[in-house]
N, C-alpha and C positions, 0 to 999 in steps of 0.2 A: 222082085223086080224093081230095084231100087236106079232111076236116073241119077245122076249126078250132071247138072248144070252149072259150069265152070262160068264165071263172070270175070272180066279182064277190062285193064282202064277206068275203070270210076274214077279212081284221084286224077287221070290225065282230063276226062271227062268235066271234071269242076275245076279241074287248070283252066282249061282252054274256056269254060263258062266264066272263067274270074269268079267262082263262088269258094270260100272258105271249106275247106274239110270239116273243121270242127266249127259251124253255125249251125245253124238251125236251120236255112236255108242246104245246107248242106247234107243233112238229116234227113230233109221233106226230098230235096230230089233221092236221096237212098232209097226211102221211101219208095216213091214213087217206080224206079227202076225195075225194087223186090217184089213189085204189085201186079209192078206189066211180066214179067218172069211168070210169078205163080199164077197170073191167070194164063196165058199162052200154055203153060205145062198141064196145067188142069183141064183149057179146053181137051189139048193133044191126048192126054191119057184115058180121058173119057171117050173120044174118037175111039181110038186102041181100044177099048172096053168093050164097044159097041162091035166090034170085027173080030176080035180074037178072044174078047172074053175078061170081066175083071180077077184079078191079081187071085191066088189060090185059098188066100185067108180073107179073102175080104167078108164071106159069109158068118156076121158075128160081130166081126170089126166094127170102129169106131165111126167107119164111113158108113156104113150098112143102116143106112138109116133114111127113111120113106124122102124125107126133103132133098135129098143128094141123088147124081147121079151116080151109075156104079163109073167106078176108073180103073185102068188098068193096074196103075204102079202106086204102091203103096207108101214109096218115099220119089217126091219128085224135086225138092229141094235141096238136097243134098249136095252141097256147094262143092264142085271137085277141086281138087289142087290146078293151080294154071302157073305152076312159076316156070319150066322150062317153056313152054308153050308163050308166055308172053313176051319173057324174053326174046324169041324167034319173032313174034308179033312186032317187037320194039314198042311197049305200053306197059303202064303198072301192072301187077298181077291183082287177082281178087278182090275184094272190096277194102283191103288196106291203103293206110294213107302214104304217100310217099316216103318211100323206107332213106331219100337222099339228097340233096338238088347237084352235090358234087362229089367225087369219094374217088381216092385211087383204086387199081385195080394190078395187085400186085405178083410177081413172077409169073407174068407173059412174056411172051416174047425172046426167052430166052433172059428171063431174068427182070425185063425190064418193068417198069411200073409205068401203066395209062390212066391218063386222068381223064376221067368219066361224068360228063356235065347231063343232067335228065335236058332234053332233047325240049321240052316246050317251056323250062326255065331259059334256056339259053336264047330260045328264041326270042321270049317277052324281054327278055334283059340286052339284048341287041338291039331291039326295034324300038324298046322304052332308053337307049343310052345310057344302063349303069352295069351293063359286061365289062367286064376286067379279068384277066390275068388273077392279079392278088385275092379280088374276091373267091374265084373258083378256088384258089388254093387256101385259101380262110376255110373256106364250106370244108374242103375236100379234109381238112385236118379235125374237123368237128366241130367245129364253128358252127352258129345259128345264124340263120339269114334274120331273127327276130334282135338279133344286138346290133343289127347294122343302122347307121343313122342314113347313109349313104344309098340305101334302097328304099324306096316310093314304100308308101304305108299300104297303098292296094296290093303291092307284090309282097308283103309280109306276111297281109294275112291269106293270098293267094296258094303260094308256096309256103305252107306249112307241111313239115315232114313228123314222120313217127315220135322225133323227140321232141319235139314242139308240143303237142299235145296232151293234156291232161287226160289220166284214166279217169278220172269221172266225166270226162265229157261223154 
């Protein structure tokens, strides 16, 4: 009896906070988001325990132990895939960082290529006065929003995307 609990929008989520993906600020609310998750899922499952009965192995299990409640489902965190689903949503998928701030989108349309601006970049960059033309198409060719002198240092480290990011962070 394993849930799968898909998460959707966290990088839009510390967009729209103006907190950095990769700070520590950014970490603590992860944190914090995967906390309020597993406690909601572990109240639920315990609930379900209580009604239907805990999980078929739990007698023995790791859980099965005097200080626990018994729970129903024996994996509750099991992060599901959300990438078609967020796409429908219009939001990041999963707890990944933004995979883009611009990117073409190519043989639609009967061939044609759409240029595809993330939706709360374009916003902040309209309202903040440094949207342009030339930049979307800088980003959109793989360009870093991090080599731009011509973007505010809060929108740099705001919009940071996948390749912006250190694996050791």
């Amino acid at each position: 009896r394993k849930i799968g609990l898909g998460v959707m929008g966290f990088a839009d989520m510390l967009c729209k906070m103006k907190i950095p993906y990769d700070s520590e600020h950014g970490l603590q609310r992860g944190r914090e988001v995967m906390q309020f998750i597993r406690r909601e899922s572990d109240s639920m499952s315990e609930e379900l325990a209580e009604k239907r009965g805990a999980f078929p192995a739990f007698e023995g299990s790791s859980y099965d132990r005097p200080d626990r409640n018994r729970i129903r489902n024996a994996c509750r965190l099991t992060v599901a895939p959300t990438g078609t689903i967020s796409m429908i949503a219009g939001c990041s998928s999963g707890i990944e960082p933004l995979f883009a701030l611009s990117y073409h989108k190519h043989n639609i349309l009967g061939g044609e290529s759409l240029l595809y601006v993330d939706d709360n970049f374009a916003k902040a960059a309209k309202e903040e006065g440094f949207y342009n033309d030339d930049l979307m198409e800088y980003l959109a060719e793989a360009g870093s929003l991090q080599e731009r002198d011509d973007v505010p240092e809060w929108a740099r480290q705001t919009f940071v995307t996948a390749a912006d990011i250190s694996p050791e962070m």
